[in-house]
CHARMM internal coordinates of N, CA and C (Angstrom, degrees):
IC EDIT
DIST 1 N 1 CA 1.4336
DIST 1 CA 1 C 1.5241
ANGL 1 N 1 CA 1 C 108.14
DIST 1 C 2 N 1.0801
ANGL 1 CA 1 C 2 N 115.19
DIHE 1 N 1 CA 1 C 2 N 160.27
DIST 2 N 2 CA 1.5666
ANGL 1 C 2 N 2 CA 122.88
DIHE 1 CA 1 C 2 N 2 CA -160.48
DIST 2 CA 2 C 1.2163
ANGL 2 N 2 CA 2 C 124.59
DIHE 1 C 2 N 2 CA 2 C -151.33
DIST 2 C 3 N 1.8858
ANGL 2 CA 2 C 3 N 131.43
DIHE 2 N 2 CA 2 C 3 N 106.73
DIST 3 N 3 CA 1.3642
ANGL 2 C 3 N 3 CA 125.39
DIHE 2 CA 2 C 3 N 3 CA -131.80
DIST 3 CA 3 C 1.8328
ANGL 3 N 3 CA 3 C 86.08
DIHE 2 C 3 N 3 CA 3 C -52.05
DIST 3 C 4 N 1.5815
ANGL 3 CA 3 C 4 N 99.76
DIHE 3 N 3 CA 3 C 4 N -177.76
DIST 4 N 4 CA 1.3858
ANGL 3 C 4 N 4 CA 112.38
DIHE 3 CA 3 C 4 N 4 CA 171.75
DIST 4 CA 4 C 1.8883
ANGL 4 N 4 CA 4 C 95.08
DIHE 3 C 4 N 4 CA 4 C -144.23
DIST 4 C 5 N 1.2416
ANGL 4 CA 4 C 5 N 105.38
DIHE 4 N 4 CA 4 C 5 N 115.06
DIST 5 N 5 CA 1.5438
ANGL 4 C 5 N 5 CA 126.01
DIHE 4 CA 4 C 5 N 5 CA -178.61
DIST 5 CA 5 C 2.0047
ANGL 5 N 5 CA 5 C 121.60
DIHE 4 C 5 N 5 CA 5 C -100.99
DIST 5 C 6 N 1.1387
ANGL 5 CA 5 C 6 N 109.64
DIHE 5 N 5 CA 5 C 6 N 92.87
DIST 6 N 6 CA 1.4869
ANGL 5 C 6 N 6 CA 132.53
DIHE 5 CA 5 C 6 N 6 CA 173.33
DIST 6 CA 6 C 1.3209
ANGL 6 N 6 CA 6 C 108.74
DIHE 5 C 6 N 6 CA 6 C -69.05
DIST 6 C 7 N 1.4237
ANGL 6 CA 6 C 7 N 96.92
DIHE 6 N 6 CA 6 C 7 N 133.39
DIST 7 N 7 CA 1.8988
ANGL 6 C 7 N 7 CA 105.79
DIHE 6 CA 6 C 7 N 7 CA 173.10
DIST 7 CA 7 C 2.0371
ANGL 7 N 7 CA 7 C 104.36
DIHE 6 C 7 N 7 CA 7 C -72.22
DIST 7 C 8 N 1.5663
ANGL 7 CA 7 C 8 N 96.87
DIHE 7 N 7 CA 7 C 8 N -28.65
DIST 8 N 8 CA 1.9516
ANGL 7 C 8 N 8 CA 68.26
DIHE 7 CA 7 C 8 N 8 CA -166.56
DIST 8 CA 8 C 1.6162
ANGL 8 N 8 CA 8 C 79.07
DIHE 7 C 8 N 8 CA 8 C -121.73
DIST 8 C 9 N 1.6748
ANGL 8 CA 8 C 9 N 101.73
DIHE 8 N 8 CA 8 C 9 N -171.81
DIST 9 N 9 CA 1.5784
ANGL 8 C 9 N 9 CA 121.78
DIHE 8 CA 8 C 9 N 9 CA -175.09
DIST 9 CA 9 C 1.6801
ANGL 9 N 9 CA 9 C 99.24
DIHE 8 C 9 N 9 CA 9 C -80.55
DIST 9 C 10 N 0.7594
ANGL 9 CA 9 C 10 N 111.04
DIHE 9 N 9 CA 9 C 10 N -38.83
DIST 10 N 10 CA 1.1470
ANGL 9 C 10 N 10 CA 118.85
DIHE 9 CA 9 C 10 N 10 CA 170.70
DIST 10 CA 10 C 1.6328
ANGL 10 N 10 CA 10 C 129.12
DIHE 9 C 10 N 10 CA 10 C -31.26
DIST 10 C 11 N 1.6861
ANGL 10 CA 10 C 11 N 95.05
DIHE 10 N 10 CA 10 C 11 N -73.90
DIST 11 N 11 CA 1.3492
ANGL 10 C 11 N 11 CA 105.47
DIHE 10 CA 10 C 11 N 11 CA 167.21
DIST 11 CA 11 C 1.5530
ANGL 11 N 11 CA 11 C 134.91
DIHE 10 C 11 N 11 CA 11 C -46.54
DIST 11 C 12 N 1.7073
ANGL 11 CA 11 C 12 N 96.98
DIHE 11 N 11 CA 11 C 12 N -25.26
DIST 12 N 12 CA 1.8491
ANGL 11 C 12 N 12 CA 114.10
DIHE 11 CA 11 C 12 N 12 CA -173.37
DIST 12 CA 12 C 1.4564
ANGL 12 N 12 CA 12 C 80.37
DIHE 11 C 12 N 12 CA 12 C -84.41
DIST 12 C 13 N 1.1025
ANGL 12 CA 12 C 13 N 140.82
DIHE 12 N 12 CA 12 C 13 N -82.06
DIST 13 N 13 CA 1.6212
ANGL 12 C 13 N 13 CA 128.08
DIHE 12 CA 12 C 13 N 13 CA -168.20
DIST 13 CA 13 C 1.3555
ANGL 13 N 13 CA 13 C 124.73
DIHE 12 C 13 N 13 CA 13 C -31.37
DIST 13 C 14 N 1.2088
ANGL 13 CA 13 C 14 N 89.42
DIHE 13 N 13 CA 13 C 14 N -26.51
DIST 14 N 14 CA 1.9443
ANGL 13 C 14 N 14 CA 89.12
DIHE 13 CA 13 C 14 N 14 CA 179.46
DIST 14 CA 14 C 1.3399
ANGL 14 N 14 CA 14 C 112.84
DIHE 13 C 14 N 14 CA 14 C -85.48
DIST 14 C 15 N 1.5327
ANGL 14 CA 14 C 15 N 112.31
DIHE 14 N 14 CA 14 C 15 N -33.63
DIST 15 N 15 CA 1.1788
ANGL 14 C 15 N 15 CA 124.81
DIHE 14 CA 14 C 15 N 15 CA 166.02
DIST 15 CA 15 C 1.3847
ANGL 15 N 15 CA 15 C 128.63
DIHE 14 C 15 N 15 CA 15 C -43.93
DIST 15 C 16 N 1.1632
ANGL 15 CA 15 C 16 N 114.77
DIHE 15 N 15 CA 15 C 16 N -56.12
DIST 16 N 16 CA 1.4758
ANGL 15 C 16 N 16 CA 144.55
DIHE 15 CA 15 C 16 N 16 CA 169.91
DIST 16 CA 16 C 1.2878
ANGL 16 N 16 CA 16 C 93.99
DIHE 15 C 16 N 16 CA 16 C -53.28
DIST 16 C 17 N 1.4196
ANGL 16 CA 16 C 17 N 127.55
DIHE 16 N 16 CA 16 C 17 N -82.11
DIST 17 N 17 CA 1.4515
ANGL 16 C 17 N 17 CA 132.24
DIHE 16 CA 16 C 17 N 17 CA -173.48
DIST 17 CA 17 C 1.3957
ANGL 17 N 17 CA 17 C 123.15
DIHE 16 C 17 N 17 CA 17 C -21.77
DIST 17 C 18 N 1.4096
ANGL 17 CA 17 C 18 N 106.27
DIHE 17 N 17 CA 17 C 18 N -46.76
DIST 18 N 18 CA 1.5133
ANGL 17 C 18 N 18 CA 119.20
DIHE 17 CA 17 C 18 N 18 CA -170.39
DIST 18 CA 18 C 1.5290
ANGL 18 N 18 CA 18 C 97.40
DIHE 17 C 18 N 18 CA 18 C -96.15
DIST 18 C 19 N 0.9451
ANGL 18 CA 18 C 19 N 125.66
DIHE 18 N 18 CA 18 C 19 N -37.70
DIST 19 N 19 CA 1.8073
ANGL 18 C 19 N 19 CA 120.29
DIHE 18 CA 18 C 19 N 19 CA 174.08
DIST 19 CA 19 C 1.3808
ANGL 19 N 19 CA 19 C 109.65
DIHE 18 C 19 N 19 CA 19 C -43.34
DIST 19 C 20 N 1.7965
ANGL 19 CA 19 C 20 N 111.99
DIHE 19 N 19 CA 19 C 20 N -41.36
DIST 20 N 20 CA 1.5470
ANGL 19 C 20 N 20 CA 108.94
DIHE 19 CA 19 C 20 N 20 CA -149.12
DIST 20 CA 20 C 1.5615
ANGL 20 N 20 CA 20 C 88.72
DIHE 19 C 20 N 20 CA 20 C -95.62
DIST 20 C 21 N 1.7099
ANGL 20 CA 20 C 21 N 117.09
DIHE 20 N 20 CA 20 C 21 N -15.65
DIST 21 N 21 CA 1.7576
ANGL 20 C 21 N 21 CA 104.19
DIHE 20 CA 20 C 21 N 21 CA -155.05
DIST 21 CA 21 C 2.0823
ANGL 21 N 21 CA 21 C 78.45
DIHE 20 C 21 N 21 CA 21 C -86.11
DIST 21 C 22 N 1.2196
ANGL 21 CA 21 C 22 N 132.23
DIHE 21 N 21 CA 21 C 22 N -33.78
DIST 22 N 22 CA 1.0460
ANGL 21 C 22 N 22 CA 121.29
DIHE 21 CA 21 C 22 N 22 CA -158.08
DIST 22 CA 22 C 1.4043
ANGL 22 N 22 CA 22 C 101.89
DIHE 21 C 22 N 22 CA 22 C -74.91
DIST 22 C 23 N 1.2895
ANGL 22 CA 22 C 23 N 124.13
DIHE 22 N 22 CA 22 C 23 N -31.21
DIST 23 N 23 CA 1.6708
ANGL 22 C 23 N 23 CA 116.94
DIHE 22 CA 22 C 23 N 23 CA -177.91
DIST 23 CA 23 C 1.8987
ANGL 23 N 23 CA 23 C 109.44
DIHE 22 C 23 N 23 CA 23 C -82.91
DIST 23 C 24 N 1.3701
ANGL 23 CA 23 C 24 N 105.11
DIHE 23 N 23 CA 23 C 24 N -0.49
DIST 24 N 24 CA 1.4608
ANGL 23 C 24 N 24 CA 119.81
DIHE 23 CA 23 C 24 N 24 CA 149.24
DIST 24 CA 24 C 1.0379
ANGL 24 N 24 CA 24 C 123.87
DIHE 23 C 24 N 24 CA 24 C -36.26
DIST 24 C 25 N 1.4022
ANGL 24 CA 24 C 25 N 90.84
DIHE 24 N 24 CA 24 C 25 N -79.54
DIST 25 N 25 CA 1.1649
ANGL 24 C 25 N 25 CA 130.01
DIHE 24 CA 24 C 25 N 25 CA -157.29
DIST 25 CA 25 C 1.9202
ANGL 25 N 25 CA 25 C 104.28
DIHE 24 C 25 N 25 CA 25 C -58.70
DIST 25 C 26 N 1.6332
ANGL 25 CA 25 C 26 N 96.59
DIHE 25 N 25 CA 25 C 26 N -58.48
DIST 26 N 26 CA 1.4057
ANGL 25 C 26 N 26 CA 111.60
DIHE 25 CA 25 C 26 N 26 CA 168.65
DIST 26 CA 26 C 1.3711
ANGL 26 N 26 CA 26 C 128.02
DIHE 25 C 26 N 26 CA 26 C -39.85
DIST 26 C 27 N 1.2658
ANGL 26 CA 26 C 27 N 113.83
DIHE 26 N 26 CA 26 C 27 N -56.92
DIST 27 N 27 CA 1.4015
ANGL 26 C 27 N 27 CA 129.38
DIHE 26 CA 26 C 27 N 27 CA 166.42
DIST 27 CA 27 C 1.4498
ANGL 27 N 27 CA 27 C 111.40
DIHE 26 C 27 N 27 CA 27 C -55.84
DIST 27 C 28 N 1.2316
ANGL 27 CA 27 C 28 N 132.02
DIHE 27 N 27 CA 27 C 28 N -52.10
DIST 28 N 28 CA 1.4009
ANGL 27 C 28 N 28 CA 125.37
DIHE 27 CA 27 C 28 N 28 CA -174.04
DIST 28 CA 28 C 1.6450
ANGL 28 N 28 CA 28 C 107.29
DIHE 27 C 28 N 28 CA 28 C -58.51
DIST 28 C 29 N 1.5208
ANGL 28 CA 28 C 29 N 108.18
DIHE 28 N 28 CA 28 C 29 N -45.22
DIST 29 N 29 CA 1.7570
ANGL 28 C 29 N 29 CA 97.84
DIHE 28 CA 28 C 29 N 29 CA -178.11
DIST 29 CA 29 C 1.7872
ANGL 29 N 29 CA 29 C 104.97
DIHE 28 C 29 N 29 CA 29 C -66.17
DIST 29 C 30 N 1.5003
ANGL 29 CA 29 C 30 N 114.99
DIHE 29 N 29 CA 29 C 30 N -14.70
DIST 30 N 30 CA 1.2649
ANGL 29 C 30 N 30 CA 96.84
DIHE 29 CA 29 C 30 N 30 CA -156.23
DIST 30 CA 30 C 1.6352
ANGL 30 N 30 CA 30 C 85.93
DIHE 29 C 30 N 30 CA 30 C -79.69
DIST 30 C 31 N 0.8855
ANGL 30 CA 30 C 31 N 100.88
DIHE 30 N 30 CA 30 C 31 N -32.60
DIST 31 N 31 CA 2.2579
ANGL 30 C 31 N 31 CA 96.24
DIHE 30 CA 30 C 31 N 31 CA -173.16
DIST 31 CA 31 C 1.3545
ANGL 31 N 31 CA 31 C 97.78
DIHE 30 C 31 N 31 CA 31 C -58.64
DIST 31 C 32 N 1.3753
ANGL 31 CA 31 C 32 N 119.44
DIHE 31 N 31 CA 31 C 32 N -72.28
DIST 32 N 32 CA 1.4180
ANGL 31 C 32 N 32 CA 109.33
DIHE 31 CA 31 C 32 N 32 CA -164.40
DIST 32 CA 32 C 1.5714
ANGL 32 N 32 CA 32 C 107.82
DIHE 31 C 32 N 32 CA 32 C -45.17
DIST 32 C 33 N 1.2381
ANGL 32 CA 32 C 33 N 158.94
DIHE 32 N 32 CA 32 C 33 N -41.10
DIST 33 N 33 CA 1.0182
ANGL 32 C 33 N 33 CA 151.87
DIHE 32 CA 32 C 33 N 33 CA -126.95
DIST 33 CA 33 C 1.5951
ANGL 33 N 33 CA 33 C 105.17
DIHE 32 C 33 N 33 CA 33 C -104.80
DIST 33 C 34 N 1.8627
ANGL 33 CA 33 C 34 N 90.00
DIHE 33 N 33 CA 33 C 34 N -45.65
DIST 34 N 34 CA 1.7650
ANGL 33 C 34 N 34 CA 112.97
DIHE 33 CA 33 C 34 N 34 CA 162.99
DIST 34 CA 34 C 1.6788
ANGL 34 N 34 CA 34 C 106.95
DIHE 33 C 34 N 34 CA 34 C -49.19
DIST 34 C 35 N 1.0506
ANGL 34 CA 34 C 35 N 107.42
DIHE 34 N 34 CA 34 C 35 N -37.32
DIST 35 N 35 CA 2.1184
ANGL 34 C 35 N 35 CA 111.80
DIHE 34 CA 34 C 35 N 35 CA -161.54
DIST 35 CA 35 C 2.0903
ANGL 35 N 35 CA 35 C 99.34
DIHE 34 C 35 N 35 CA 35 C -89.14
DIST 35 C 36 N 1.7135
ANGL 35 CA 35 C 36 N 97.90
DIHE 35 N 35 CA 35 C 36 N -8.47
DIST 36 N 36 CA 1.9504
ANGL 35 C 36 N 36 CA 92.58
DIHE 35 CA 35 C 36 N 36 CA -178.38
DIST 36 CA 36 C 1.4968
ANGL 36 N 36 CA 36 C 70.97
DIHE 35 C 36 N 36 CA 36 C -112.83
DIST 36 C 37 N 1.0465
ANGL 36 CA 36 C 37 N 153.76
DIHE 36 N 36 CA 36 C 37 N 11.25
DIST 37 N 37 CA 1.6251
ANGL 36 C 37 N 37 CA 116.67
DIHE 36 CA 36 C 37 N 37 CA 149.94
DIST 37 CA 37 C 2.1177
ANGL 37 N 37 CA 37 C 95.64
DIHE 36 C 37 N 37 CA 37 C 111.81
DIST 37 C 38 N 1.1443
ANGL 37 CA 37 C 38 N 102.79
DIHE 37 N 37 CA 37 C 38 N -27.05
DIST 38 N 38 CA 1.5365
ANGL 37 C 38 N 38 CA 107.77
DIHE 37 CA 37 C 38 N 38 CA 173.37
DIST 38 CA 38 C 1.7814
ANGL 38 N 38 CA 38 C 108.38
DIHE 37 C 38 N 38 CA 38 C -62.51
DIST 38 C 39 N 1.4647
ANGL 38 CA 38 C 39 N 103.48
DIHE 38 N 38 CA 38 C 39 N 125.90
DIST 39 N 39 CA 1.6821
ANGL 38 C 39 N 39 CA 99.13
DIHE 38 CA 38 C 39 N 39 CA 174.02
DIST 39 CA 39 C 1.5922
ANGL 39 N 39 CA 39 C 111.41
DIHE 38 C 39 N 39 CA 39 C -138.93
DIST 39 C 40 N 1.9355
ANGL 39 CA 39 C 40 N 96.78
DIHE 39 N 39 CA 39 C 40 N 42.31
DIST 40 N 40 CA 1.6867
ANGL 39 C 40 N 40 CA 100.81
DIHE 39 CA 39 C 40 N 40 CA -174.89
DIST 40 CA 40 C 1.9426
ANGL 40 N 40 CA 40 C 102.28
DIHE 39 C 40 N 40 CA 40 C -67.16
DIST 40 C 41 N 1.1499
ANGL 40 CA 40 C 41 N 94.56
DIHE 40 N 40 CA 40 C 41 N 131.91
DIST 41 N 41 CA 1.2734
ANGL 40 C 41 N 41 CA 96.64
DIHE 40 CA 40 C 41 N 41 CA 162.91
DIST 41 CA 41 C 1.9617
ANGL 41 N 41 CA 41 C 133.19
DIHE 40 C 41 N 41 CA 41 C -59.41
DIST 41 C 42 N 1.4377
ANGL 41 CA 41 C 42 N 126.78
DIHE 41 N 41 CA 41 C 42 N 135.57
DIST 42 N 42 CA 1.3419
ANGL 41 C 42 N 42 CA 141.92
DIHE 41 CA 41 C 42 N 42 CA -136.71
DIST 42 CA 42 C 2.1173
ANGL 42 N 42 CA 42 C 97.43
DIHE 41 C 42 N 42 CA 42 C -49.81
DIST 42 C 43 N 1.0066
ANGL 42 CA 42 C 43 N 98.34
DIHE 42 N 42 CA 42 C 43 N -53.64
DIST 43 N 43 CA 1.7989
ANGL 42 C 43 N 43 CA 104.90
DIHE 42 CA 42 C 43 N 43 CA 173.86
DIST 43 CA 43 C 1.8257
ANGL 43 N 43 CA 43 C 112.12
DIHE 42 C 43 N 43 CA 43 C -46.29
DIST 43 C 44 N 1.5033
ANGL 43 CA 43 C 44 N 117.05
DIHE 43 N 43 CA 43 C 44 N -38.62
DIST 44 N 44 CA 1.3858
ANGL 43 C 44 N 44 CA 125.75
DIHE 43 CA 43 C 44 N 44 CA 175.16
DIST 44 CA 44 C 1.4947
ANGL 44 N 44 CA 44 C 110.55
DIHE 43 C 44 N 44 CA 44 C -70.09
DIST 44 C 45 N 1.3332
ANGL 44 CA 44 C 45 N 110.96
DIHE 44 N 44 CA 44 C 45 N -60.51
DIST 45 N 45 CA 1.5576
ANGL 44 C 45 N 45 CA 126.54
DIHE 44 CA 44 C 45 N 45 CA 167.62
DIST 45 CA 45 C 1.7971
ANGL 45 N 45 CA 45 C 102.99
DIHE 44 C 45 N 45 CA 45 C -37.94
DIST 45 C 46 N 1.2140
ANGL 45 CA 45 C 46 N 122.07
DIHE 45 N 45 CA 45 C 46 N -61.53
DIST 46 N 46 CA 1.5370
ANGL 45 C 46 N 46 CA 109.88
DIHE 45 CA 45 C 46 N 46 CA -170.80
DIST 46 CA 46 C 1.4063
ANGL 46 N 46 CA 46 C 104.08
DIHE 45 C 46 N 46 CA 46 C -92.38
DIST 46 C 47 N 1.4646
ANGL 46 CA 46 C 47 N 133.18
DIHE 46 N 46 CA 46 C 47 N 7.70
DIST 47 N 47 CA 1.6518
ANGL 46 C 47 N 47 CA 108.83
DIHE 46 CA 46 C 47 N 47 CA 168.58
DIST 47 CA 47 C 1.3194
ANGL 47 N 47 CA 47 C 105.18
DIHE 46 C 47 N 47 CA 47 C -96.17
DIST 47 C 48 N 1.9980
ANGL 47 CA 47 C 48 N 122.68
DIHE 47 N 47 CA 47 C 48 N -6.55
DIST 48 N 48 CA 1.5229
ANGL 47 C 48 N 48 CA 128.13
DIHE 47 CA 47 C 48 N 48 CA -177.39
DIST 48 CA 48 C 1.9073
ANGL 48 N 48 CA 48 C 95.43
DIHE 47 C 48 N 48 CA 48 C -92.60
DIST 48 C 49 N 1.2832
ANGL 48 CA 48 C 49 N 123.74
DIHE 48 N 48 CA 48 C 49 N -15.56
DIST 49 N 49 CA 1.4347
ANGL 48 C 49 N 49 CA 116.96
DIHE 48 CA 48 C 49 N 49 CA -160.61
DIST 49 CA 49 C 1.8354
ANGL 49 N 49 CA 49 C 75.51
DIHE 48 C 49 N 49 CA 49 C -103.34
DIST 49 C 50 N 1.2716
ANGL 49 CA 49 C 50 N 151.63
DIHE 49 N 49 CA 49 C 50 N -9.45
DIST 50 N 50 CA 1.7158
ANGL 49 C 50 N 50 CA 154.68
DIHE 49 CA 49 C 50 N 50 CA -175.07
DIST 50 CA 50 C 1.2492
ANGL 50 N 50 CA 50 C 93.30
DIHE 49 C 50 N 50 CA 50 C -87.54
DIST 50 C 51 N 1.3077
ANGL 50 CA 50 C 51 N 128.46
DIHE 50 N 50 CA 50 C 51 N -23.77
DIST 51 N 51 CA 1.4893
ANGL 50 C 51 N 51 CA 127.18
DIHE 50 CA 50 C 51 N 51 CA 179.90
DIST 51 CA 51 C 1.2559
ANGL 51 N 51 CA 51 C 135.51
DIHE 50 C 51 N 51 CA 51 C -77.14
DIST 51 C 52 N 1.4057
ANGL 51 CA 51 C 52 N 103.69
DIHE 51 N 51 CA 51 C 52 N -23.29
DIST 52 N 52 CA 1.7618
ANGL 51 C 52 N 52 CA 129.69
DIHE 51 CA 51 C 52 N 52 CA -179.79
DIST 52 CA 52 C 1.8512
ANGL 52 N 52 CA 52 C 100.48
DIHE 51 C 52 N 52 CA 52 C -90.34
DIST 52 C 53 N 1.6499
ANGL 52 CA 52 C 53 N 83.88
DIHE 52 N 52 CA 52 C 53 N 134.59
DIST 53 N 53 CA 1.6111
ANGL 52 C 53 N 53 CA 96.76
DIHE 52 CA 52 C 53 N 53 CA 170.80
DIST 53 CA 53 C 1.1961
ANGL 53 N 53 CA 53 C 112.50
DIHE 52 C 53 N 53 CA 53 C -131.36
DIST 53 C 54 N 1.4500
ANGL 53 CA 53 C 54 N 127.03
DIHE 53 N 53 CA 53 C 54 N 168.57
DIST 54 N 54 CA 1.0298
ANGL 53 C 54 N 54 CA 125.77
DIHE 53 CA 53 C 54 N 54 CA 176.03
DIST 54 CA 54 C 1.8374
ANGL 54 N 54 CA 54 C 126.80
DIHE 53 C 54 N 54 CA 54 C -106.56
DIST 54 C 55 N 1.4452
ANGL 54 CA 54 C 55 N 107.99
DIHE 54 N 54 CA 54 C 55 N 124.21
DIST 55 N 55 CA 1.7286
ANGL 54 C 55 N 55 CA 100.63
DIHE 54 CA 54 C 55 N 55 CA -178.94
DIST 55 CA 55 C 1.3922
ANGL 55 N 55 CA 55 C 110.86
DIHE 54 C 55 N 55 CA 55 C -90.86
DIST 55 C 56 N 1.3254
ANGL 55 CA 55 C 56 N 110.44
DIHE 55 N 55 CA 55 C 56 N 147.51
DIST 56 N 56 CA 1.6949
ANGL 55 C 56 N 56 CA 104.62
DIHE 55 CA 55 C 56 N 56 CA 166.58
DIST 56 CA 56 C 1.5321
ANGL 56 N 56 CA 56 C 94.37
DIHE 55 C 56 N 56 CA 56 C -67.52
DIST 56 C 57 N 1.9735
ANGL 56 CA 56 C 57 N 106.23
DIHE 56 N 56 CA 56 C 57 N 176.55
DIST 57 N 57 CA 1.2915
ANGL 56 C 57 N 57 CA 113.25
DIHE 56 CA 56 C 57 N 57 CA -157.21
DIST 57 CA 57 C 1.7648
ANGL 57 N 57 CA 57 C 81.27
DIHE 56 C 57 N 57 CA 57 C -148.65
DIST 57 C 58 N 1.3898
ANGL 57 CA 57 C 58 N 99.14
DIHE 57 N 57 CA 57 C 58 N 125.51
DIST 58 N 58 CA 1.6520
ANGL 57 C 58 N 58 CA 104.20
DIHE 57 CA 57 C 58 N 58 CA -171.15
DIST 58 CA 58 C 1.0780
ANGL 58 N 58 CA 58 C 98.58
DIHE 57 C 58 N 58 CA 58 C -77.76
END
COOR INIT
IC SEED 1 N 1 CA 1 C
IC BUILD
């Protein structure tokens, strides 16, 4: 990993913001999945979630 350097204060907050909501985010699927008994590790989890598409719905 490799610092990441913003011109305003601004930009580091947003930065931060979205770092922490995405490891949220991460963590929450990893429990639920942990609590149905699934314990694929995070690389398995996103090449089975690369698999899902979306259909329109008439």
């Amino acid at each position: 990993m490799r610092p990441v350097f913003h011109q305003k204060d601004i930009y580091s907050e947003a930065h931060i913001y979205g770092s922490i909501l995405a490891y949220m985010v991460v963590n929450t699927i990893r429990q639920k999945l942990k609590a149905k008994g699934i314990r694929d590790d995070w690389s398995n989890i996103v090449r089975r979630m690369n698999t899902q598409s979306l259909l329109p719905v008439r």
